[in-house]
C-alpha positions in Angstrom: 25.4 25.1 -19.2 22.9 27.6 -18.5 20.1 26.4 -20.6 21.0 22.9 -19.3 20.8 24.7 -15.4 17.7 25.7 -16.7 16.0 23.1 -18.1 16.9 21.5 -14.8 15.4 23.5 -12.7 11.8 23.2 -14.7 12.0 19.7 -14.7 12.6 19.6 -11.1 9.7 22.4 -10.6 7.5 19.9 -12.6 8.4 16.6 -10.5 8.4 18.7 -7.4 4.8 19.4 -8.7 3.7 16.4 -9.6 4.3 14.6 -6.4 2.8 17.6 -4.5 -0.3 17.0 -6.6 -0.1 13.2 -5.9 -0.4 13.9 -2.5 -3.9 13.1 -2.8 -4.2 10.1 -4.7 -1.5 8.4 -1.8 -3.7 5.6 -0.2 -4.0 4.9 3.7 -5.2 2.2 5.3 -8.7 4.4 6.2 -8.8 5.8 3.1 -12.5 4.4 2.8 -15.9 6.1 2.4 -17.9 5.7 5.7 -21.6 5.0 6.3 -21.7 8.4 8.0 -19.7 10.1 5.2 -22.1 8.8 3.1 -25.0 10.4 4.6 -23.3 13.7 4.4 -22.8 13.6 0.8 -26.2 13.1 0.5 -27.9 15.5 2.6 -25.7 17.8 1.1 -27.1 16.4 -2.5 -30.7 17.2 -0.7 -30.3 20.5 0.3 -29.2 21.2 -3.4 -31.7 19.4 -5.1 -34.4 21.7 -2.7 -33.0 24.8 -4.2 -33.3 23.6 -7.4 -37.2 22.4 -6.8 -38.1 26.1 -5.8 -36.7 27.4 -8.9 -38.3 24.6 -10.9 -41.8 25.2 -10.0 -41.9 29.0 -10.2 -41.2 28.4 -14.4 -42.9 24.7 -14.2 -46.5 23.6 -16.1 -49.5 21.9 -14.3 -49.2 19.4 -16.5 -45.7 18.2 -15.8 -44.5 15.8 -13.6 -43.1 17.2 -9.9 -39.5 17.6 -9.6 -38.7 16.1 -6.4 -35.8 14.6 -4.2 -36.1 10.2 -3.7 -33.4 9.6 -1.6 -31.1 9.4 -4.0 -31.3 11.4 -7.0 -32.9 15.2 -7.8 -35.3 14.3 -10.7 -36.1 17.5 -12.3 -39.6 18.0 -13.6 -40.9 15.3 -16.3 -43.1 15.8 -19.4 -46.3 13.4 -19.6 -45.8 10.9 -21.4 -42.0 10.7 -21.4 -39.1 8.2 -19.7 -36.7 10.6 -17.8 -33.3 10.0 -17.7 -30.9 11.4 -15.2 -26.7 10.6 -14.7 -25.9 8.1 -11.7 -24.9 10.6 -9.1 -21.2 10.8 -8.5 -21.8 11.3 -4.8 -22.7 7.9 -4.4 -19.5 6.4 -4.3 -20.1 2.3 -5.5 -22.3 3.5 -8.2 -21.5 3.1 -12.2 -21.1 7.0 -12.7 -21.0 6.3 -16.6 -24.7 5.1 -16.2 -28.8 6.8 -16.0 -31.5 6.6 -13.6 -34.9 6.2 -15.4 -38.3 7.9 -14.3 -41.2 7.6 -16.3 -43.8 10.3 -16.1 -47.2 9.6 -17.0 -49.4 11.3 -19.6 -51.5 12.5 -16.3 -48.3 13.9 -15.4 -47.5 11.8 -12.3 -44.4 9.4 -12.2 -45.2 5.7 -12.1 -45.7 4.3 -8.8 -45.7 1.2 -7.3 -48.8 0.7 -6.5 -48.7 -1.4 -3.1 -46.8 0.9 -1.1 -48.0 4.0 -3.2 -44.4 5.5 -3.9 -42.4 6.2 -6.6 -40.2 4.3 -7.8 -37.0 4.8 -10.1 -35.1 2.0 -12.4 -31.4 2.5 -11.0 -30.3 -0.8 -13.1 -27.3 0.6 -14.7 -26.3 2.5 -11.6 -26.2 -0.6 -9.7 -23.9 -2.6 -12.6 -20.7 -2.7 -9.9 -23.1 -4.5 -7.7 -24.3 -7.5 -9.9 -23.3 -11.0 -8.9 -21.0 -11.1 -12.4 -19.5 -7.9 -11.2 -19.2 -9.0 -7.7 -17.7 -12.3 -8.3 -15.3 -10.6 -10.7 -14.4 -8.2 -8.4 -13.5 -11.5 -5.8 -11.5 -12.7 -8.0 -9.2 -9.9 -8.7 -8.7 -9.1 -4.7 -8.1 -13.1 -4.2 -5.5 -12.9 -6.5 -3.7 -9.7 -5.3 -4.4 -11.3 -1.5 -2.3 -14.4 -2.4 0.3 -12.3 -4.0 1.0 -9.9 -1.0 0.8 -12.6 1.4 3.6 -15.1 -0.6 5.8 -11.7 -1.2 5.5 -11.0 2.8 6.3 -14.3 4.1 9.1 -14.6 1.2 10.6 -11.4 2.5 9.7 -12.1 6.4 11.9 -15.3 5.9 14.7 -14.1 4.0 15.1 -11.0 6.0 14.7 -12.7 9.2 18.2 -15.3 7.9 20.1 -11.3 6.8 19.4 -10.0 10.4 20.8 -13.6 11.7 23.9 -13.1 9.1 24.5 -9.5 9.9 23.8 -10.2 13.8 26.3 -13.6 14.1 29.2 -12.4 12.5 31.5 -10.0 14.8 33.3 -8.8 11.5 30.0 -7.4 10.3 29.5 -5.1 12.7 29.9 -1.9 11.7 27.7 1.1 11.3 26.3 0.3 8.0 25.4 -2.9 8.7 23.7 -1.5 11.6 21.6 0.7 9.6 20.6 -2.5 7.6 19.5 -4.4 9.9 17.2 -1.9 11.3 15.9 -1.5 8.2 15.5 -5.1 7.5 13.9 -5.1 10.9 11.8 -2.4 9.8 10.6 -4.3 6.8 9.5 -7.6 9.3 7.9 -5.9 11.7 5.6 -4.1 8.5 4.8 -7.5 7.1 4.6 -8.8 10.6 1.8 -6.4 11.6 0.0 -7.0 8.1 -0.7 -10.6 8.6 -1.9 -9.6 12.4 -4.1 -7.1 10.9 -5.4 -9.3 8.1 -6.3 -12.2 11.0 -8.0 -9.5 13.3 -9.5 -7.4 10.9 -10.4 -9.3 8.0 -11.0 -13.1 9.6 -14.0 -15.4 8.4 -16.3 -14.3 11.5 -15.9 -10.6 10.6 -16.1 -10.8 7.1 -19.9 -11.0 6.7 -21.2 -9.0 8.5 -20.7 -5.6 6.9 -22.0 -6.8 3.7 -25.2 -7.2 5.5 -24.9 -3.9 7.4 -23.8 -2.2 4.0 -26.5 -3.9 2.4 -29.3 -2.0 3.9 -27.8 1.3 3.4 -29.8 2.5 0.3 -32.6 -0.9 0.4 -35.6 1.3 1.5 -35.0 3.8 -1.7 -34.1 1.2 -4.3 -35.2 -2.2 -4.4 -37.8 -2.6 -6.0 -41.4 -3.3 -3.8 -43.5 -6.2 -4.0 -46.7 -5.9 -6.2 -47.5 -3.8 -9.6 -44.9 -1.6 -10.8 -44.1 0.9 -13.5 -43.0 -1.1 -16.6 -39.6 0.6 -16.1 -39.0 -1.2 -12.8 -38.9 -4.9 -14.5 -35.0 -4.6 -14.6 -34.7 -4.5 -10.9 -31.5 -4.9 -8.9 -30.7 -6.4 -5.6 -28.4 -3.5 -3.9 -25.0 -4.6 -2.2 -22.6 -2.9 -0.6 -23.3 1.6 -1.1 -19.7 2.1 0.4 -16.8 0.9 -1.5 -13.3 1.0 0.0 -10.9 3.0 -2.1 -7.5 2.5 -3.4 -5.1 0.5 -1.2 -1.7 -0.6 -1.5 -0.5 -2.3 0.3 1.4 -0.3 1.3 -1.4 1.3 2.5 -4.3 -1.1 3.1 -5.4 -4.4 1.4 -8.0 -5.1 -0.7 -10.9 -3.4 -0.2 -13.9 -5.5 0.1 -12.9 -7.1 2.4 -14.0 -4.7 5.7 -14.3 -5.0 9.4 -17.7 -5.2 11.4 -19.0 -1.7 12.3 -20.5 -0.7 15.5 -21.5 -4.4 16.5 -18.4 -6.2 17.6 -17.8 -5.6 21.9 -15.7 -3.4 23.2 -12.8 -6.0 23.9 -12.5 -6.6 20.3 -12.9 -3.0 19.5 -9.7 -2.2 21.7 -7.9 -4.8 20.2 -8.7 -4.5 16.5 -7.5 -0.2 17.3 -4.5 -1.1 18.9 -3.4 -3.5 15.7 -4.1 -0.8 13.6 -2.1 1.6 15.1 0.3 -1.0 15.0 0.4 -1.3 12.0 0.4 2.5 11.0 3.8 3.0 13.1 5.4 -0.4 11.5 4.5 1.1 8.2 6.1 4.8 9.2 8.9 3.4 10.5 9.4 1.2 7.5 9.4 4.6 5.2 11.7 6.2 7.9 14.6 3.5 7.7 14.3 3.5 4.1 14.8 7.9 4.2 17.6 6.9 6.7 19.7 4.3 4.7 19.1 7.2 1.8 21.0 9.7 4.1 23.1 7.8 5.3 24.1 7.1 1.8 23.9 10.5 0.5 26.4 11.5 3.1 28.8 8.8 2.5 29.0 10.9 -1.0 28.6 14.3 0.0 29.7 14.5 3.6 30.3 11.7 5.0 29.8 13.1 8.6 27.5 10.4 8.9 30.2 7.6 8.5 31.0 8.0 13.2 29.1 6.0 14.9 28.3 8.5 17.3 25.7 9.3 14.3 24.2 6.0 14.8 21.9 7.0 17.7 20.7 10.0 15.6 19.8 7.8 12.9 18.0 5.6 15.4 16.0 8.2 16.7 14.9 9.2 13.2 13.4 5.6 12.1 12.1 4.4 15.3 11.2 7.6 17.3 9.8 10.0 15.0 7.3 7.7 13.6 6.2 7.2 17.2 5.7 10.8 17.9 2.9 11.2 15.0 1.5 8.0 15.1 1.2 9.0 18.7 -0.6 12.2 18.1 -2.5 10.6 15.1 -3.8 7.8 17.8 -4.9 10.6 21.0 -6.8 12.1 18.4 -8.1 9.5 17.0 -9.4 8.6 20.2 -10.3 12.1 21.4 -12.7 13.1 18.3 -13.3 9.7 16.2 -13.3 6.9 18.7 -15.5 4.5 16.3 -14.9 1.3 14.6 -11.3 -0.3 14.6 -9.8 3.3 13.5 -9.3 1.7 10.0 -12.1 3.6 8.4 -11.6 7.3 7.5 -11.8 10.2 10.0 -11.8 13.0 7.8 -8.4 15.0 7.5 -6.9 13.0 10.7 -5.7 10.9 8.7 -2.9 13.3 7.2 -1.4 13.2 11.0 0.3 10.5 9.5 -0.3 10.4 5.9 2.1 14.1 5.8 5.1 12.8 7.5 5.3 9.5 5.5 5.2 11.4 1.9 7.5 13.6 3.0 9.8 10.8 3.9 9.1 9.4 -0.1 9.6 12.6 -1.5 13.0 13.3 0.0 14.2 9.6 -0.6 13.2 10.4 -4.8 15.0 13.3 -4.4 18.6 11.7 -2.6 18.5 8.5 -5.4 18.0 11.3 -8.2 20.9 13.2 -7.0 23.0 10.0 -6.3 21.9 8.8 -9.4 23.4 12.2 -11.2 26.6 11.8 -9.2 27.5 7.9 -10.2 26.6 9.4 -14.1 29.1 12.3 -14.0 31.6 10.3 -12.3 31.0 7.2 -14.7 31.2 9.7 -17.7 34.4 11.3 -16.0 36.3 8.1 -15.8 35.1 6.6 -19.4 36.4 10.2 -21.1 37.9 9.0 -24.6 36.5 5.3 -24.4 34.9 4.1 -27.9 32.2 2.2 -26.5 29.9 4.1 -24.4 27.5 1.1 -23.7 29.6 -0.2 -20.9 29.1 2.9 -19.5 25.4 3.0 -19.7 25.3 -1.0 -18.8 27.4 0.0 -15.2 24.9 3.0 -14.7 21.8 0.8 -15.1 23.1 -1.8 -13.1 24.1 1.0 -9.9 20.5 2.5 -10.2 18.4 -1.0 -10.4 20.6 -1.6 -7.2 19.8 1.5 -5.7 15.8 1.7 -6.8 14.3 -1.2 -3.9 16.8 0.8 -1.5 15.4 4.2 -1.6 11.8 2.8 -2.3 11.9 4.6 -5.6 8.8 1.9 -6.6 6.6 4.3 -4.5 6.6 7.5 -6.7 5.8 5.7 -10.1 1.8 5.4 -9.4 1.4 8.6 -7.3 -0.1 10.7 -9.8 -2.3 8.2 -11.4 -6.3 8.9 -10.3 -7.9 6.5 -8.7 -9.8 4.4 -11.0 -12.7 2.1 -11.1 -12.1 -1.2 -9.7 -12.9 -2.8 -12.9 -11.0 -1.3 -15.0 -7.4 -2.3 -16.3 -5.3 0.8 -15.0 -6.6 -0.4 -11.9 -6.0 -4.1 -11.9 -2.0 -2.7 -13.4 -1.3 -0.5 -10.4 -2.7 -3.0 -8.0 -0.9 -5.4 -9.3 2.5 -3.5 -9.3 2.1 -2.0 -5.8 1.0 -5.1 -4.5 4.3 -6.9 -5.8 7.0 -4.4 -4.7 5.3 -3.6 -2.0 5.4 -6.9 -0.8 8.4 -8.2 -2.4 10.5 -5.0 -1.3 12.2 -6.5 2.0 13.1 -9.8 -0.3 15.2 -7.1 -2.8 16.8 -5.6 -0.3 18.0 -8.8 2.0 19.3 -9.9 -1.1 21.4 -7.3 -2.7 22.4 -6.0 0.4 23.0 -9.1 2.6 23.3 -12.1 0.2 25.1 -10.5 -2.7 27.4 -8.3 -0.6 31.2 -10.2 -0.6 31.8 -9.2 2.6 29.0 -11.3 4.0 30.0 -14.1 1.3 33.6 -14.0 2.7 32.5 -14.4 6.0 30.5 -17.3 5.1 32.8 -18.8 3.1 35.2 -18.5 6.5 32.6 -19.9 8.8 32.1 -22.9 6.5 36.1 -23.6 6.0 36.4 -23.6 9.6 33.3 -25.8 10.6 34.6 -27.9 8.1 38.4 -27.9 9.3 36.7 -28.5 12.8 34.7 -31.6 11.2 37.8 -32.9 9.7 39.8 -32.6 13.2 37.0 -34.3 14.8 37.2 -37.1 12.4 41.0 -37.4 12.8 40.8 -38.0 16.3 38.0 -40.5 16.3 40.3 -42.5 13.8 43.5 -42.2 15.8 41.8 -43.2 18.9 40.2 -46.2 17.0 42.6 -47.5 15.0 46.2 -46.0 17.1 47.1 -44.6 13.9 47.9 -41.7 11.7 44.6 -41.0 9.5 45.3 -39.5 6.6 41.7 -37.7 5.8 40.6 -35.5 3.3 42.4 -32.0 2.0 41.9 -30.2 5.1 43.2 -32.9 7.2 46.3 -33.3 4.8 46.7 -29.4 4.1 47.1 -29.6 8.5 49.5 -32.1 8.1 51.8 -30.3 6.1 51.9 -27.1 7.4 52.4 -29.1 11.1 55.3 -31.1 9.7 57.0 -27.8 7.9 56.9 -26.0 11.0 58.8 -28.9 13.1 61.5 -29.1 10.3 62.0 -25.3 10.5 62.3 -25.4 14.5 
């Protein structure tokens, strides 16, 4: 027991770790690299590179080619005669960092020029690879796809949650504390992919959508595209620049596919207010959507352990926790927003504001892994308790599965799996696999839960099944009546009409 109390507690250091470290790699909706951000990186890349030159040219020959700063890239000295090749810097965030810059230094030791503007000029081909029109149209494709699959698992889940809150809401008998909780967390759960469609037609719509290509497009145009007239013989492989700023991981839990960006500092103030408020909106929807979800958890984990939580005096608490404390830091999150960063829609990153929110909502996901883990070990010891002596263990192991896969969309346990991944390139395959997951749990998370805990509970079946008895005992009444009336006789209807007839005629013989 000890070295199992042990082993334990370092696993549960190590996952404690883990999503401590992951803390980072969590996505939110401004989560992006900024024009201004981007400006930063690079003047801090400058004011390097400048230390380096000094310290080049003290130890530097007359014959070599300048070390000097472009724009872009610190190219250390050259010798003549010789093609220089020098990483893609990491601090430009779109570029292809597995790639080289070339120079080519002359044997006068001066780097090829272009000759009609009389400035040098660097071939930043493989840099620019994420930027081709292959690349480009590639990248369009994946974020089409993941677009149609959030927006069918939303509406999916904003229909069949919307008919659980009508079931749970109709039916007198179903009123009870639990049920209460559910509903505000499938109410939770609509108003989330409510306030994503809003943001996607406000944020994302045809009129916007071009425009920051354009603005993005200029961003590094004056350093790298190639001018007009003769050139060095490395510049023949020149590339048309697109957007320098690439938005970051998203799901969608978080934000949608990148690419697809608001205008900057051009739209008018009206839209500006609008676009902010939606996104706030849609920051609070989300919190309060990861707050219902830690409050079924308790609730749950009380019902085991507690179950203090089962008065409905307890209810109000509850209610406080999903809707009001998401209010209070998405509050805070917004005045200060307002107060230091007032640009843009607010959907573009503000430095460490962001973890106003960001905090709150991982420690919501963190707590939840840590109640289904405990429930989890609860319904195994009690299921290994009850099934002492049995044979076959696999029944066992088949009822255990089947309690945790019923429990997993409940405590969003789908959250945690890609936390400590690194954010990788858009191309690549991890990539495409974690958008692809987030995006459909994410999305198809509200659908789950309406239906194991709304459409598969028997208490809501019974009552259905007791609604439609007596709609149709109602029906066959009706239809009795109309036939007496019509024909001024007995009609002998269906099974419910003949089942009434029996049960009326045995009570008259026992009066």
């Amino acid at each position: 027991p000890g070295a199992m109390g042990t082993s334990g507690g370092i696993a549960g250091s190590l996952l404690c770790c883990c999503l401590l470290a992951s803390v980072q790699a969590l996505v939110d909706p401004d989560d992006v690299l900024t024009k201004e951000e981007q400006i930063y990186l690079l003047v801090e890349a400058k004011e390097r590179c400048q230390k380096s030159i000094r310290v080049q040219l003290e130890k530097m020959k007359d014959t070599s080619c300048l070390p000097e700063w472009d724009g872009i890239i610190c190219w250390p000295q050259g010798s003549p005669g010789q093609e220089v090749a020098v990483p893609c810097p990491d601090y430009i965030y779109d570029f292809n960092h597995d790639g080289h810059a070339y120079r080519y230094c002359s044997a006068y030791g001066t780097w090829e020029m272009a000759l009609s503007i009389n400035k040098t000029w660097a071939n930043y081909t493989e840099c620019a690879t994420l930027f081709s029109s292959e690349s480009r149209s590639r990248e369009k494709e994946v974020f089409d796809r993941l677009h149609l699959m959030y927006t069918t698992g939303y509406s999916i889940s904003l229909a069949s949650l919307l008919v659980a809150v009508s079931i749970l809401s109709y039916f007198k008998r179903l009123h009870c504390t639990r049920n209460y909780i559910h509903v505000h967390l499938f109410t939770s759960f609509m108003c989330r992919a409510a306030s994503i469609f809003v943001k996607d037609v406000v944020l994302y719509s045809g009129a916007l959508a071009g425009e920051p290509a354009r603005t993005r497009e200029d961003d590094f145009k004056a350093e790298m595209v190639p001018p007009p007239g003769p050139r060095s013989h490395l510049a023949s492989d020149a590339w048309s620049p697109g957007s320098g700023i690439r938005a970051g991981r998203f799901p969608a839990d978080f934000q949608e596919p990148p690419g697809r960006r608001p205008r900057s500092e051009h739209g008018s103030p009206g839209p500006q207010v609008g676009c902010k408020v939606v996104v706030t909106l849609f920051l609070y929807f989300l919190a309060t959507n990861h707050y219902w979800i830690l409050v079924e958890g308790l609730y749950l984990h009380s019902l085991i352990f507690m179950a203090f939580l089962s008065n409905d005096n307890y209810l109000w608490v509850l209610i406080i926790i999903g809707w009001g404390l998401p209010a209070v830091f998405v509050s805070v999150w917004a005045s200060v927003r307002a107060s230091l960063a007032d640009t843009q829609c607010w959907d573009l990153s503000a430095g460490n504001m962001k973890w106003i929110y960001q905090v709150p909502i991982l420690a919501a996901i963190m707590v939840n892994f840590f109640l289904f883990l405990n429930i989890v070990r609860v319904l195994a010891s009690k299921l290994w308790e009850t099934n002492t002596g049995k044979p076959d263990p696999r029944q066992q192991y088949r009822k255990l599965l089947k309690s945790t896969l019923v429990l997993m969309p409940l405590f969003g346990v789908h959250y945690v799996v890609f936390m400590a991944m690194p954010y990788t390139e858009v191309s690549g395959v991890l990539w495409q696999i974690q958008m692809h997951y987030e995006m459909l749990f994410n999305s198809f998370q509200g659908f789950f839960v309406a239906f194991i805990y709304c459409f598969c509970n028997g208490e809501v079946q019974a009552e259905i099944k007791k609604a439609h008895f007596r709609r149709s005992l109602a029906l066959d009444f009706k239809q009795k009546a109309r036939a007496t009336s019509t024909a001024g006789s007995c009609y002998c209807g269906g099974p419910l009409s003949q089942a009434t007839v029996s049960i009326s005629t045995s009570a008259a013989a026992r009066g």
